[in-house]
C-alpha positions in Angstrom: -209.7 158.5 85.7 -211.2 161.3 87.8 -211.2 163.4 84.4 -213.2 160.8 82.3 -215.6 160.4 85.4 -216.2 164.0 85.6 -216.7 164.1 81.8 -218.9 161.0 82.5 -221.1 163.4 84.9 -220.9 166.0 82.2 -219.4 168.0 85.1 -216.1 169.3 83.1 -215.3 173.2 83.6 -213.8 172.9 87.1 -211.5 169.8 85.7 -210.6 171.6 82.5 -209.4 174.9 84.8 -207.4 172.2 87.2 -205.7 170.6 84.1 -205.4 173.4 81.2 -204.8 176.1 83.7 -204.3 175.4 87.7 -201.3 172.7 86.4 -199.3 175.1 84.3 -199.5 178.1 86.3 -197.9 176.2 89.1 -195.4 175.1 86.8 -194.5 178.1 85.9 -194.3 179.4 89.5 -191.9 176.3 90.4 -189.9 177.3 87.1 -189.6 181.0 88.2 -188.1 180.2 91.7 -185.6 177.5 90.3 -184.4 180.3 87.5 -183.9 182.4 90.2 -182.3 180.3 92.7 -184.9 179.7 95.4 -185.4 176.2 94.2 -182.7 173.2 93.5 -183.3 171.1 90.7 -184.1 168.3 93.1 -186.8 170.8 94.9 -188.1 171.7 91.6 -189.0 168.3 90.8 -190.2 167.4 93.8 -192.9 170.9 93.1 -193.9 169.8 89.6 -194.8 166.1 90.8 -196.2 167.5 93.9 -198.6 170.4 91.5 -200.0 167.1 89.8 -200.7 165.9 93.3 -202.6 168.9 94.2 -204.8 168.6 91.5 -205.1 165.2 92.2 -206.4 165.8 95.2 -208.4 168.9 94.2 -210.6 166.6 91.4 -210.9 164.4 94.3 -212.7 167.1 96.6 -214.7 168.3 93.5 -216.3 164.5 93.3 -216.9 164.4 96.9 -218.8 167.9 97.0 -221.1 166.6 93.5 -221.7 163.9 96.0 -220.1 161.3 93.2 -217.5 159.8 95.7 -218.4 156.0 95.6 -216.0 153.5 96.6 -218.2 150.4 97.0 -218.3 148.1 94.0 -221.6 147.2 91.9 -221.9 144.6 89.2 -224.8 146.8 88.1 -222.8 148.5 85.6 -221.7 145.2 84.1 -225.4 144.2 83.4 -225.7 147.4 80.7 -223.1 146.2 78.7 -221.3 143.0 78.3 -218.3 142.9 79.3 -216.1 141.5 76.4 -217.9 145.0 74.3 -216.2 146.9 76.7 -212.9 145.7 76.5 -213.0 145.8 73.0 -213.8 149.5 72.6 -211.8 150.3 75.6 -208.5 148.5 73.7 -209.1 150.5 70.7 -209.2 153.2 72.2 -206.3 152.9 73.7 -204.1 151.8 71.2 -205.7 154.5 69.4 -204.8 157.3 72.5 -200.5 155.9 72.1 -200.4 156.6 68.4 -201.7 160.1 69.4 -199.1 159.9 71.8 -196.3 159.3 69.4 -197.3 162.1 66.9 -197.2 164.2 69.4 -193.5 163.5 69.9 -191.9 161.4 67.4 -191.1 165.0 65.6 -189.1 165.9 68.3 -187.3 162.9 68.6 -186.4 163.1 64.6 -185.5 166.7 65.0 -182.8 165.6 67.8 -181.6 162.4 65.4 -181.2 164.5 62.3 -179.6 167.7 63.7 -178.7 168.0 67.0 -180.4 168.1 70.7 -180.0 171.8 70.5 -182.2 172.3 67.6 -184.9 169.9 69.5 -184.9 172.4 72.3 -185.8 175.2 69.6 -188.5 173.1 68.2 -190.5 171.8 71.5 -190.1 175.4 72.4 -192.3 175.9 69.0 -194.3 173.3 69.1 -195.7 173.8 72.9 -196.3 177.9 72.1 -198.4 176.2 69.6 -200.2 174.0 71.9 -202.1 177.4 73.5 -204.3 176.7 70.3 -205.5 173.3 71.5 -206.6 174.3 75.2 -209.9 175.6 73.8 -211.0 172.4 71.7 -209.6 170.2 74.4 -212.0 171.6 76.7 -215.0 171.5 74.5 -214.3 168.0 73.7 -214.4 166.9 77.1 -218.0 168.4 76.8 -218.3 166.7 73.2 -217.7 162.9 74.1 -220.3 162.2 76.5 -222.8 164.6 74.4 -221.8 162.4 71.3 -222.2 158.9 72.9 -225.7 159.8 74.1 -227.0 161.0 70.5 -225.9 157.7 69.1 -227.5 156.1 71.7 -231.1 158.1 71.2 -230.0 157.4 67.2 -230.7 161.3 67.4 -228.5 162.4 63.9 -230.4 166.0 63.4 -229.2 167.4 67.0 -225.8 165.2 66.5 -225.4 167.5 63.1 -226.7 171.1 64.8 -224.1 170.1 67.5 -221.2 169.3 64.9 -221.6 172.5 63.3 -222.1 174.6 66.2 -219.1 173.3 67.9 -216.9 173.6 64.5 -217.9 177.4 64.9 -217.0 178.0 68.4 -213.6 176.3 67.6 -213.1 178.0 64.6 -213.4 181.8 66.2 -211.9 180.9 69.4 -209.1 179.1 67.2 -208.7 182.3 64.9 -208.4 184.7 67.5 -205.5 182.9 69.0 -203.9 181.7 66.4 -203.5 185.6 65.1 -203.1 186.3 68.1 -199.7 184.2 69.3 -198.6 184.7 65.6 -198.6 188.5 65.6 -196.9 188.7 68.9 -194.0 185.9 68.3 -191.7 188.7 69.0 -192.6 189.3 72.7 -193.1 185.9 73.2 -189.4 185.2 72.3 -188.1 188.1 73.7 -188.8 186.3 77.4 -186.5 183.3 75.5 -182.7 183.6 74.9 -182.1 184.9 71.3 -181.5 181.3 69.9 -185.3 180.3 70.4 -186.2 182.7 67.9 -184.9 180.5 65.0 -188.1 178.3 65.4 -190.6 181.4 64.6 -191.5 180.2 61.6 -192.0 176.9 63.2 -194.3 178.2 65.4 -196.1 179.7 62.6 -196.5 176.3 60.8 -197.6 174.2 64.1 -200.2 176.7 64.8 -201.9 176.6 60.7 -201.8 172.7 61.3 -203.4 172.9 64.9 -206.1 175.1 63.6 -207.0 173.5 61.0 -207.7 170.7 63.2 -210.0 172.9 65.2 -211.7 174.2 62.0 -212.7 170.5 61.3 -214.3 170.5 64.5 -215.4 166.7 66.4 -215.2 164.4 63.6 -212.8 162.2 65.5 -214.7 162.0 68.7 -218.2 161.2 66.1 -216.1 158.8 64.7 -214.8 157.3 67.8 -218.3 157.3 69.9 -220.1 155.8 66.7 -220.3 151.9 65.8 -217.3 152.7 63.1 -215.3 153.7 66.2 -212.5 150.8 65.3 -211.5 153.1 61.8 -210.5 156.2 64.5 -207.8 153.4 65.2 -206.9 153.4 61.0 -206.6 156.9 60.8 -204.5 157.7 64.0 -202.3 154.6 62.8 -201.9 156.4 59.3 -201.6 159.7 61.0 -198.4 158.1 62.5 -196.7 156.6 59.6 -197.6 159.7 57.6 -195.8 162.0 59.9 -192.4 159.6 60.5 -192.3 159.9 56.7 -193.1 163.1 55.6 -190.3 164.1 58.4 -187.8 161.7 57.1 -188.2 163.7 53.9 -188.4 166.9 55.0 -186.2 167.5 58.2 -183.2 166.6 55.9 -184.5 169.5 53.3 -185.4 172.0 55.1 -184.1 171.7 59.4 -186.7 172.6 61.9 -189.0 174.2 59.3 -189.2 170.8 57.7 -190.3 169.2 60.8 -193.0 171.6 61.6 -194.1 171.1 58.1 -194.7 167.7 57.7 -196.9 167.6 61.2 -198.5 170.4 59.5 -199.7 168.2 56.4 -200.3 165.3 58.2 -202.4 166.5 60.4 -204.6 168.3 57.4 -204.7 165.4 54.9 -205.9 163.0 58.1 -208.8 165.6 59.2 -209.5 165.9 55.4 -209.8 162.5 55.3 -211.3 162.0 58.5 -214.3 164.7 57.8 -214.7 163.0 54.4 -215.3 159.0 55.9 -217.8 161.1 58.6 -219.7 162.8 55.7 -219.8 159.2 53.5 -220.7 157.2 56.2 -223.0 159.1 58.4 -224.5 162.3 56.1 -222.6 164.8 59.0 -220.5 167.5 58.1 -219.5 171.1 59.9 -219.3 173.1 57.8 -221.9 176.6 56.1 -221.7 180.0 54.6 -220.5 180.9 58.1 -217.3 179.4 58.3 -215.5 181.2 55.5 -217.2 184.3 56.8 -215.5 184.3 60.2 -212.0 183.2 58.3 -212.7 186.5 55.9 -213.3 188.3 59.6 -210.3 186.9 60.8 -208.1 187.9 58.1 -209.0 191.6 58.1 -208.6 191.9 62.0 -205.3 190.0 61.7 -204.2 192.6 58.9 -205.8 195.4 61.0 -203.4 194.3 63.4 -200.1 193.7 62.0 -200.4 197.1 60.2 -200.1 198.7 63.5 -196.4 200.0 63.7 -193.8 198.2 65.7 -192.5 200.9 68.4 -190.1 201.4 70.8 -191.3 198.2 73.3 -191.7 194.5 72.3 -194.3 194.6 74.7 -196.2 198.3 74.3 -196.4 196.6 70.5 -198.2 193.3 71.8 -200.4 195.3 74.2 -201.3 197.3 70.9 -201.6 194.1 68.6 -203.9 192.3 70.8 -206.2 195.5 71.4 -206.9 196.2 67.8 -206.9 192.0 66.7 -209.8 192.1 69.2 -211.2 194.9 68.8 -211.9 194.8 65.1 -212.5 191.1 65.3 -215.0 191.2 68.0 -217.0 194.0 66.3 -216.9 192.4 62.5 -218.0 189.8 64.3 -221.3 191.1 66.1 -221.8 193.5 62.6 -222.1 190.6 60.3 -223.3 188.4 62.8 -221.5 185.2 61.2 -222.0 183.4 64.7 -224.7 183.2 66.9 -223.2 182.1 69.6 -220.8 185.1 69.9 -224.0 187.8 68.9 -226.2 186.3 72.0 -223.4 186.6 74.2 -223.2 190.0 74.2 -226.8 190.3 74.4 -226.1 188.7 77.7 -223.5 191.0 78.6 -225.0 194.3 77.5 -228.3 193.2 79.8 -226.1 192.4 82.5 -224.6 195.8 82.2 -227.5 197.6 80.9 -226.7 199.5 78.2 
């Protein structure tokens, strides 16, 4: 609630940093100390409910210092829009929100029916290394919604449009970079991991083509959901659903954990094909221009730039290495062709900032 009220107040980079950062660094820390004995089990689940506590209370703070803290009830609110509208959206929406929830774990679940809870513990390991590809988007979309809901309401469809496209570019480098990124360096990643992790590379691989492409289509289900068509976002998760239980009732028996991470990797592309389609028919909007497969043609020489540098002796003296030269020659074939704006006036901004 104190997330959707700060995206309300379009006040969302200090709750994004609490939730996509704050939260799992904490983890982490609570996870380090009960691996090496400082915490018991009990204690470290007594720190991970008390890290979502802290940020509980730090979002709470943040409201109080935008001067936002109001406990008194008003009816005012009720007098905008009638009641029985709200419910209505708000029930879609949330049936909506538990489909999302079950794709995002009804794979899992399959994996542990079909082979064995071993094997699920290999592919949630690949499935949330893939997730580092939705922090990003997830933030921009917090951003997105209440930006969204206020160009329907001014009916305002050209700065809707420059909006759609210019967030589908910022998602698609930021996407890019760390999709190369996490894929080139698989091997350090699993070398923090116990040997048997590494059978779900390729996993990993397919997760993070199906989360990018999600980012490449850029806010069609938020237009979709903020718009008056916002009960068919309900349709497609549904579908999005069903598709993925069936494609991996097909799949996991064919091909194990790589069959698994390739059915959420079509049903997640067919739905956002099909989603950026009904956005395009119904309302004239869609993301895409020359620049898009510019910065994929960028991307693709950086990431080959990258993996032609030569493993040696050090897992991680070969990511350091990786990472320098993915964004190095990313970065500049970036700023040379100057296939985004948004990343050319940025460093404008730095270079007067530094003066040079």
């Amino acid at each position: 609630m104190q997330d959707a009220y700060l995206k309300a107040l379009y006040q969302t980079a200090f709750s994004s940093f609490v939730q996509d950062i704050l939260l799992r660094v904490l983890t982490v820390v609570a996870a380090l100390l009960f691996s090496l004995g400082y915490l018991t089990f009990h204690q470290f689940v007594l720190a991970f409910i008390g890290s979502y506590g802290f940020a509980t209370l730090l979002l709470a703070l943040y409201v109080m210092y935008l001067g936002e803290w109001h406990l008194r009830p008003s009816k005012a609110a009720l007098r905008v829009v009638p009641v029985r509208e709200v419910l209505s959206f708000s029930g879609f929406v949330i049936l909506s929100s538990l489909s999302g929830t079950i794709i995002g774990s009804i794979d899992s679940l399959m994996v542990g029916s079909s082979i064995s809870l071993a094997a699920t513990g290999v592919y949630t390991t690949a499935f949330f290394i893939s997730t580092a590809l939705t922090i990003p988007a997830r933030s921009l979309n917090k951003i997105a919604f209440p930006l969204l809901a206020e160009y329907w309401k001014a009916q305002d469809m050209p700065r809707m449009a420059d909006f759609y496209r210019r967030t589908t570019r910022l998602n698609t480098v930021v996407g890019c970079w760390l999709a190369l990124g996490i894929g080139l360096n698989l091997d350090f990643i699993y070398s923090l991991m116990r040997p048997e992790f590494a059978a779900g590379a390729t996993s990993v691989l397919l997760l993070l083509a199906g989360r990018l492409f999600d980012s490449i289509t850029g806010v069609n289900g938020l237009i979709l959901v903020t718009s008056p068509r916002y009960r068919f976002d309900l349709v497609f998760n549904v579908s999005l659903a069903v598709a993925t239980v069936l494609l991996n009732l097909l799949l996991i028996p064919l091909y194990g954990l790589t069959g698994a991470a390739l059915a959420t990797l079509l049903a997640m592309t067919g739905i956002n094909v099909a989603r950026t389609w009904f956005v395009w028919r119904a309302y004239g909007l869609q993301p895409f221009d020359f620049r898009i497969p510019l910065v994929l043609a960028v991307a693709a020489v950086a990431g080959l730039a990258a993996w032609l540098v030569p493993i040696t002796h050090s897992v991680f003296v070969t990511m350091l290495v990786r990472s320098t030269v993915l964004t190095g020659v990313y970065g500049g074939l970036l700023l040379l062709t100057r296939a985004v704006p948004e990343v050319s006036n940025l460093w404008q901004q730095v270079r007067r900032r530094l003066r040079f």
